[in-house]
N, C-alpha and C positions, 0 to 999 in steps of 0.2 A: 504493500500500500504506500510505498516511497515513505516511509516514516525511516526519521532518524531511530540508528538502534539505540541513543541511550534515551529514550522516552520509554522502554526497557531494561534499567540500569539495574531495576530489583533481582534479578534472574542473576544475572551474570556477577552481579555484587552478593547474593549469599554463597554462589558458588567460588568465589575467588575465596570468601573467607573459610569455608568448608573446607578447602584446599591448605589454607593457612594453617590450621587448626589440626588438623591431619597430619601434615607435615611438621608442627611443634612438635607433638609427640610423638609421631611414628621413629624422626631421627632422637638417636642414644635412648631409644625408650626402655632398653634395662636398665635405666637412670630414673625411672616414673615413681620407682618405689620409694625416692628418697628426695623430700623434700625440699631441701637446700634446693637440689638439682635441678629440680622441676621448674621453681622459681626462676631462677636462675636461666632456662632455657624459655620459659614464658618473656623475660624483662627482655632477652635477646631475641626474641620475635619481634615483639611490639618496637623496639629500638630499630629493626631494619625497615620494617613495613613505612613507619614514620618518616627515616632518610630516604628512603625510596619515595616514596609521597611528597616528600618537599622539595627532591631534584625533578625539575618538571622536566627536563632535556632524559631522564631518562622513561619516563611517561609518553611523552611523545616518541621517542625512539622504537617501546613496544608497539604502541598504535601503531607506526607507519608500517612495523612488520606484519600486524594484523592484516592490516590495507593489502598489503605488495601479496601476500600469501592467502587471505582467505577472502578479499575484498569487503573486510568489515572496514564501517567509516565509524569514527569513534570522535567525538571531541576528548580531547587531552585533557585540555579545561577543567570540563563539566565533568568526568569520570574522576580525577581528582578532589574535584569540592565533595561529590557524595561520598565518595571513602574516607577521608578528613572528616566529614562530619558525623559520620560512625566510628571513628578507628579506638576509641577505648571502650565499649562497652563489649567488646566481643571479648578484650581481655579482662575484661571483670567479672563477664559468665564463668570464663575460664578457674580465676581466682576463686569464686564466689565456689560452686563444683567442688573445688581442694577442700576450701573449710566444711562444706558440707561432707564430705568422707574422713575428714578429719574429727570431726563431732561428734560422728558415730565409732570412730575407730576407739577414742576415748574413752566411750561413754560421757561425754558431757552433759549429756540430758538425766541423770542419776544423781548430777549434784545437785544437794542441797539449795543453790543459789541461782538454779538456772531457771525455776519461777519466775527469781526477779528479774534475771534478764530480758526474759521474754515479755513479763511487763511493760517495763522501760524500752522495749526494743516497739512495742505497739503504740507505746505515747509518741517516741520517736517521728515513726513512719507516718503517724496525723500529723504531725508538724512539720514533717519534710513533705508531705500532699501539698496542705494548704500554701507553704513558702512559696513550691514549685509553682505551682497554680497563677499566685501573686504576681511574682517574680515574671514570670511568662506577659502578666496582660498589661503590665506596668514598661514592657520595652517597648520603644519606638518603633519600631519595625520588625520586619520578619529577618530582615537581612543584620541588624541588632543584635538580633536572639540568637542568629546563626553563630557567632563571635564566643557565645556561653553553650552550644549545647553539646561540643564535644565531651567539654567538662562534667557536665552536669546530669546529665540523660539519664543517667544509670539510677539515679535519686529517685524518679516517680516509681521507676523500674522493681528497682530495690523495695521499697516500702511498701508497693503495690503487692510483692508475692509477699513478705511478712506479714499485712492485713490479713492475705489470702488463707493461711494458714496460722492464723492465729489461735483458733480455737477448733471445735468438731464441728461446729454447726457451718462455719465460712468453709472449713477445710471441703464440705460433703454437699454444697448447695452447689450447683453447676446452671448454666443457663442455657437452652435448648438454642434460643436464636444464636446465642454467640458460637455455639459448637454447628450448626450450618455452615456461618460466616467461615468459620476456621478450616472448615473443610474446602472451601475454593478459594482461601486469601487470596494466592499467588494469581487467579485466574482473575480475580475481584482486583485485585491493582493493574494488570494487565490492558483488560479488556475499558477500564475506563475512559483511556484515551481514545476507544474507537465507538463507546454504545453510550454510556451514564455523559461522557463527555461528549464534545466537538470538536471539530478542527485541531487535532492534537492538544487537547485540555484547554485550549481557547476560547472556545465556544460552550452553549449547554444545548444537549439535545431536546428538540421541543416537536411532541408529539400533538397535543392541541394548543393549536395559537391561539394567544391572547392574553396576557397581561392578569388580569381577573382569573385564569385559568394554571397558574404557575403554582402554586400547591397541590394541586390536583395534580399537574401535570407530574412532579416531581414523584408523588408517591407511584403515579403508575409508571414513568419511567426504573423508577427504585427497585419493582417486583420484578420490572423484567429485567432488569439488570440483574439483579441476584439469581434469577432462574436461568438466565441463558448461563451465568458466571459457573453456576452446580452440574449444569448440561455440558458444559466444555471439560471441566474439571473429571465427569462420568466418562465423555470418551476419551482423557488424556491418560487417565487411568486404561483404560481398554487396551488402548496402544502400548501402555509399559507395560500390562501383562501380556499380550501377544507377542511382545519382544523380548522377555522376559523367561514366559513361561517351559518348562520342561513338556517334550514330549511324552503324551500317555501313555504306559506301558500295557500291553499286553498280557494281564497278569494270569497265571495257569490258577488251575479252578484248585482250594486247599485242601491239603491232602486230610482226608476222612483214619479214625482209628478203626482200625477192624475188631469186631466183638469178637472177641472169647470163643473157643467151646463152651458145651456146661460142664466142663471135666470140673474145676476147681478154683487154683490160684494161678495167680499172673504176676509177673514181675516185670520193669522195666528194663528193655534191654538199650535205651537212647533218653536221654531226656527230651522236655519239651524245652524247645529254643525259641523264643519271642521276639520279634523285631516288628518294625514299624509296618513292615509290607506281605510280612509270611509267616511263615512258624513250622518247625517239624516236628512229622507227628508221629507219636511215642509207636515202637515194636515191640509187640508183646511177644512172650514165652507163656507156655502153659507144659504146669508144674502137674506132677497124676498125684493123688491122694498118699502113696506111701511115700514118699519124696519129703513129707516134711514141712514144718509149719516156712512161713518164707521168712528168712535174714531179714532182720530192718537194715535198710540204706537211706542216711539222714541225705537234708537237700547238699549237692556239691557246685560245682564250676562246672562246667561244658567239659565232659571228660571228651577226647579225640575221638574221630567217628572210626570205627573196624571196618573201615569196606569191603574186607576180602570176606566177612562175616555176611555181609548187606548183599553180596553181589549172587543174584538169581533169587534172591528172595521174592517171593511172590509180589509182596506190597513194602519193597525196598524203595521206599520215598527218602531219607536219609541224602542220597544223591545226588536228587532232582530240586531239594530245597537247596541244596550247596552248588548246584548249576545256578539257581535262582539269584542266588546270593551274589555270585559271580558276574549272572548279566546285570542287577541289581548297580555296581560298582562301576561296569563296564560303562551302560547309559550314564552313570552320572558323570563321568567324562566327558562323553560328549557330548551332554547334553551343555558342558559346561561350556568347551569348544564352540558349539554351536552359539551358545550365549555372544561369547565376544565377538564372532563373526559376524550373527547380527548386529549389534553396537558400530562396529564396524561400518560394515554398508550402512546402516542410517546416515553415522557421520560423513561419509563418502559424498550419501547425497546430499545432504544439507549442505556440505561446501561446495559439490557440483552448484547447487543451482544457486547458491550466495555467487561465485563466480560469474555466471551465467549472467544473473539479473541484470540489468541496465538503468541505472537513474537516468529522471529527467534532464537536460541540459543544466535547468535552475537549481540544481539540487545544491545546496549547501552541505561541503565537508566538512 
């Protein structure tokens, strides 16, 4: 629709930091377990992401490789200011995570004094509401406020989930509408620029004219905003499981125990093996009445199978479940193979036709 890509900056900005985040920990992560460490490799994330963010010559340097290679147009600029204007709360998730595993590793919550904290941590968070609130409508501008909210953000954040779970009754109240909304966010910010909104957010869509009719209009734009928002959201889901999904296996019909004689007793000659997708099933022996009351044998581990015992056995399934098991393994390689090749060709195409595509003459880079 010749729309600038960062009028979609939300997509590709959680996934650069997902990336970020991933790659804190993944590098030296048998260092995770320890503290110091961890810190220490978090302060040196946040220290480069920042240098990187304030050399703009290397910001533009990425984009123009973007350009030259996949034909993405990016402004330099603009994708700077909104990662600058998120860049510390992603690490205070971070931080915030620690202490929370660290509370528990403690037992903190056993002490005597963690009552009060929690008290004093709920008076807190209404006084850090209200400030924030204040604070926000008392600035001059929007561009003002942008100046405080790198600092600050984390504060409504913060306070908002401590309210949250302050007691049983906040912890266990949920809101149906909001859990809707939650379910198509990405698509809900997405899609505004082309249906809720106008002209790339310039405009507002107006289904009945007329001035007098602007409330009305609003809520019924609103419904179908949020319903086409759930409908895109249902087929993009559709799409990740199609490309996603394992193929369905074939599964042989489960093997049946065969009844007894009426001679007597029975003893197990396999045990029963359980797994997600099969199970083998037990071979019995029958014992004749002078033979003897039968040995108890308590439960054990998966003693090794005797095939040379199983082999011509009439109902020698023992075999056919450990072929099972075997294709069982097999498929999940390929199915995994087959995963990435998909991912694959998708990416393929999507840069094929980013390539492809042609802007208008007027198109601003």
């Amino acid at each position: 629709m010749n729309t600038d890509y960062i009028s979609y900056y939300f997509t590709p900005l959680v996934t650069m930091w997902y990336i970020v985040i991933y790659l804190t920990l993944f590098l030296a992560a048998q260092y995770n377990n320890r503290t110091p460490l961890l810190l220490a490799k978090i302060g040196l994330s946040a220290a480069i992401m920042t240098w990187f963010f304030n050399e703009q010559w290397l910001v533009e340097t990425l984009f123009d490789i973007l350009y030259r290679c996949c034909g993405i147009r990016w402004s330099a600029r603009e994708w700077t200011f909104r990662v600058n204007l998120d860049m510390w709360i992603v690490y205070v998730g971070m931080l915030t995570s620690i202490v929370v595993m660290k509370v528990r590793e403690h037992r903190l919550t056993d002490n005597p004094r963690w009552p009060t904290c929690v008290k004093w941590s709920i008076v807190l968070s209404v006084v850090v509401l209200i400030w924030f609130f204040v604070f926000e409508l008392l600035q001059e501008s929007k561009f003002a406020y942008n100046k405080w909210h790198p600092y600050i953000s984390f504060l409504p954040i913060m306070a908002f989930v401590i309210l949250r779970n302050a007691n049983a009754i906040l912890r266990s109240a949920s809101s149906r509408a909001f859990a809707i909304i939650g379910k198509c966010s990405l698509e809900l910010f997405i899609v505004q620029f082309h249906f809720w909104l106008a002209a790339d957010s310039k405009g507002i869509l107006v289904v009945l004219p007329g001035i007098n009719r602007r409330p009305l209009n609003f809520v019924i734009t609103s419904i179908m905003f949020v319903y086409l928002c759930d409908r895109i959201a249902w087929a993009t889901g559709q799409i990740a499981t199609r490309i996603s999904s394992e193929e369905k296996e074939r599964g042989l019909p489960l093997p049946t125990v065969v009844s007894p004689p009426t001679a007597a007793h029975t003893i197990f000659d396999a045990e029963t093996v359980e797994d997600e997708r099969q199970e083998i099933a037990i071979q019995m022996k029958t014992l004749g009445p002078s033979q003897g009351p039968i040995p108890f044998e308590p439960d054990t581990p998966i003693r090794p199978t005797r095939t040379d015992h199983l082999v011509g056995h009439p109902s020698s399934q023992v075999l056919l479940s450990t072929a099972r098991l075997k294709s069982h393994f097999a498929t999940l390689l390929t199915s995994t193979s087959s995963l990435h090749m998909k991912i694959l060709v998708f990416l393929f195409l999507l840069w094929t036709f980013n390539i492809l595509w042609v802007y208008p003459p007027d198109h601003s880079s």
